[in-house]
C-alpha positions in Angstrom: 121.3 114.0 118.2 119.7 114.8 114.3 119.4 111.3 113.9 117.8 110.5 117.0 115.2 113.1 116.2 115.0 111.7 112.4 114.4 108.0 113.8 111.7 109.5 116.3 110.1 111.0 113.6 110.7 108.8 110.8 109.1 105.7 113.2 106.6 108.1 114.4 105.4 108.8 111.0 105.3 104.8 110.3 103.1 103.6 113.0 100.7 106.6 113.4 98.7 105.5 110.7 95.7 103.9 111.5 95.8 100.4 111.3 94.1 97.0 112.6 97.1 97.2 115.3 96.0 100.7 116.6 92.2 100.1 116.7 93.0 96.8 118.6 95.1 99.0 121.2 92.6 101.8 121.0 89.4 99.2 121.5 91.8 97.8 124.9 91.6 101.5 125.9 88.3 102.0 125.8 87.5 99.2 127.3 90.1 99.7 130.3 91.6 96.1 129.6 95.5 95.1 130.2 96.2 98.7 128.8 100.0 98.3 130.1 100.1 94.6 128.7 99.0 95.5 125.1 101.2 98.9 124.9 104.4 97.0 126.1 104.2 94.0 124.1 103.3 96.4 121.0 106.4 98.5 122.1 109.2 95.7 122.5 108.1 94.6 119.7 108.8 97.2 117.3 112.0 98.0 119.0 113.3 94.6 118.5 112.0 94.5 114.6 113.5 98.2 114.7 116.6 96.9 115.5 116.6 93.5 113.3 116.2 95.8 110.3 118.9 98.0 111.1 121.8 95.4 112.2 120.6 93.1 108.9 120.9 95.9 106.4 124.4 96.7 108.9 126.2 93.8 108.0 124.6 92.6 105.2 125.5 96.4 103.5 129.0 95.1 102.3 127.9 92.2 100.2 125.3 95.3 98.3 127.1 95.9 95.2 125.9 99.6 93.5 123.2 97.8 91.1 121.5 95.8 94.4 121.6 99.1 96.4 120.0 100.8 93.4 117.1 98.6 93.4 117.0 98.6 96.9 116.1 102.3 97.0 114.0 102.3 94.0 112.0 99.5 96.2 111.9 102.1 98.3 110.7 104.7 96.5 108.0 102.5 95.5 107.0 101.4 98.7 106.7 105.2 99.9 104.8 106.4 97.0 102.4 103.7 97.7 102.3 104.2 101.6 101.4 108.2 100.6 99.3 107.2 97.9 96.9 104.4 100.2 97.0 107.8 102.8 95.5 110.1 100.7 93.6 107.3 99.5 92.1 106.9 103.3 92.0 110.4 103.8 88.3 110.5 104.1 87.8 107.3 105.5 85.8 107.1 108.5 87.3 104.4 111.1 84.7 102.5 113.4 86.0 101.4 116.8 83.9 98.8 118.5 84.3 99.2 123.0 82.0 96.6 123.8 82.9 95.1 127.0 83.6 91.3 127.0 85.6 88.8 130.0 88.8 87.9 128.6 91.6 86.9 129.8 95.1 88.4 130.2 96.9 85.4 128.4 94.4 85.7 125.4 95.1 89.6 125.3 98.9 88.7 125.5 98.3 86.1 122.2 95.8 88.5 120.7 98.4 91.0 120.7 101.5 89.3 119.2 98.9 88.3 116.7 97.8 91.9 115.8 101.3 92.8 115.9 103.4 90.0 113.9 100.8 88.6 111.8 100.7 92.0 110.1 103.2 92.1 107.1 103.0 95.8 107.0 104.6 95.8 110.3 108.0 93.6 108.5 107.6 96.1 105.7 107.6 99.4 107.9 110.4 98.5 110.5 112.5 95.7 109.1 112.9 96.4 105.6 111.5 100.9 105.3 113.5 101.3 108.8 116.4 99.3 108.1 117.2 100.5 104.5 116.9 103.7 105.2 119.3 103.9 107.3 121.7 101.7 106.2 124.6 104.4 104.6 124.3 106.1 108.5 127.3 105.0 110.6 126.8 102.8 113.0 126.4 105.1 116.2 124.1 107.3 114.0 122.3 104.1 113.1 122.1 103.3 116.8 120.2 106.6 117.9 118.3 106.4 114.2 116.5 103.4 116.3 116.1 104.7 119.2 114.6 107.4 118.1 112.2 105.3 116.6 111.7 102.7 119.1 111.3 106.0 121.3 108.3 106.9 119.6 106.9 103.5 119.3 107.1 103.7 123.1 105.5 106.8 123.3 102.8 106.2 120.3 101.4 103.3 122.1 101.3 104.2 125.6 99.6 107.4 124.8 97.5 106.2 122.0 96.1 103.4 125.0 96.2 105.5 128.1 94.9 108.6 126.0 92.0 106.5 124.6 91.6 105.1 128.0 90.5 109.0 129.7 89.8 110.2 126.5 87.3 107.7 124.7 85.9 110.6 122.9 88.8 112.0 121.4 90.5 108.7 120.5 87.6 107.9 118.8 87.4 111.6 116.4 87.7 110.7 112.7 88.3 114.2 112.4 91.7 113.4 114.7 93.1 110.8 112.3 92.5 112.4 109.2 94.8 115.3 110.5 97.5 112.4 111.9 97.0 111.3 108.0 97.7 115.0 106.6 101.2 114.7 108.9 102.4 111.2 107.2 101.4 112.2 104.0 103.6 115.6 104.3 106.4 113.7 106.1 106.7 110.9 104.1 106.4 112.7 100.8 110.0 114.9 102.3 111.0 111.5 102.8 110.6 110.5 98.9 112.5 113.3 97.8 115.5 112.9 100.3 115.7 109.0 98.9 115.2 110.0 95.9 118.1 112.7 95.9 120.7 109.6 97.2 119.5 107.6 94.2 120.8 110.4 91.9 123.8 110.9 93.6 124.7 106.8 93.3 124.0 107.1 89.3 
C-alpha cells in the first residue's frame, strides 16, 4: 500500500507542473470542448509510458552492472536538481491561458492531443526514464502498485484539472494557484533528491 501511495504522489508531483500539456487541457476546459476526450487520451497515455518505464528498467535491471546503475542515479540526481531548480526558477512566472472559442473538430482535438502529449520530451523524461528508474530496485508487485499509483494520479490530475477548469474558469486560471502547486514539487521533489541520493551512498 506505501508504494501505491509513493507512485500516487511521486507521478502527482511530476505532472502537476505547469506545462504546454496542462494549459492545452486547461484552455479545452474553458472552452467546454471534448473535455472527456482530452483528459482520457492524456490519461492512457501516461499510464501506458508509466508502465513502459517501469517493465524496461524491470527486465533490463539484470544486464545493469554496479558502475551503469551508478550513473544511472547520478542521471538522476541531475535530472531532479534541474527539474527543482527550473521550479523555483518559474516560481514567479505568471502563465497566460488563452479561452477563445474556435469550431474544431473532435478528430483534430484527438491529434492535437497525442501531439501535446507525445511530442513533449519532458513527458519520456518524467514517466519512462524519472518513473521507471526510480523504481527499478522495488520488487515487482511493489513496482506494480508504484504505477498505479502514479497512473492513479494522472487519472485524477487530468480529469480534475479539465472538469475543474471547466466550472471553475476563474480558479484554474489563478497564478497565485500554481505558484503554490510549484512550492509542493519543489518540497517533494527535493525529499525525493535526498532519498536517491542516500541509495547512491549505500551502492559506493
Amino acid at each position: 500500500m506505501e508504494y501505491l501511495i509513493l507512485g500516487f504522489f511521486t507521478g502527482l508531483s511530476l505532472i502537476l507542473a505547469i506545462g504546454a500539456q496542462n494549459i492545452f487541457v486547461i484552455e479545452q476546459g474553458l472552452k467546454k470542448q471534448y473535455v472527456f476526450l482530452v483528459c482520457i487520451v492524456c490519461s492512457v497515455s501516461d499510464f501506458l509510458l508509466i508502465f513502459l518505464g517501469i517493465f524496461l528498467f524491470h527486465f533490463f535491471h539484470q544486464y545493469f552492472n554496479l558502475a551503469i546503475e551508478l550513473i544511472l542515479n547520478i542521471l538522476l540526481v541531475i535530472f531532479l536538481i534541474f527539474f527543482v531548480y527550473s521550479k523555483a526558477k518559474s516560481y514567479q512566472t505568471n502563465f497566460h491561458f488563452n479561452a477563445d472559442i474556435k469550431e474544431i473538430s473532435k478528430s483534430d482535438i484527438f491529434f492535437k492531443t497525442l501531439g501535446f502529449t507525445y511530442l513533449n520530451a519532458h513527458v519520456y523524461s518524467d514517466t519512462v526514464f524519472f518513473l521507471g528508474n526510480f523504481s527499478k530496485n522495488f520488487l515487482f508487485e511493489e513496482k506494480i502498485n508504484f504505477g498505479i499509483g502514479a497512473s492513479l494520479a494522472s487519472f485524477l490530475f487530468f480529469f480534475g484539472l479539465g472538469y475543474l477548469s471547466k466550472y471553475f474558469s476563474k480558479y484554474a486560471q489563478s497564478n497565485k494557484i500554481w505558484k503554490y502547486i510549484n512550492l509542493f514539487i519543489i518540497i517533494f521533489m527535493s525529499v525525493l533528491i535526498i532519498f536517491v541520493i542516500r541509495e547512491t551512498i549505500n551502492l559506493l
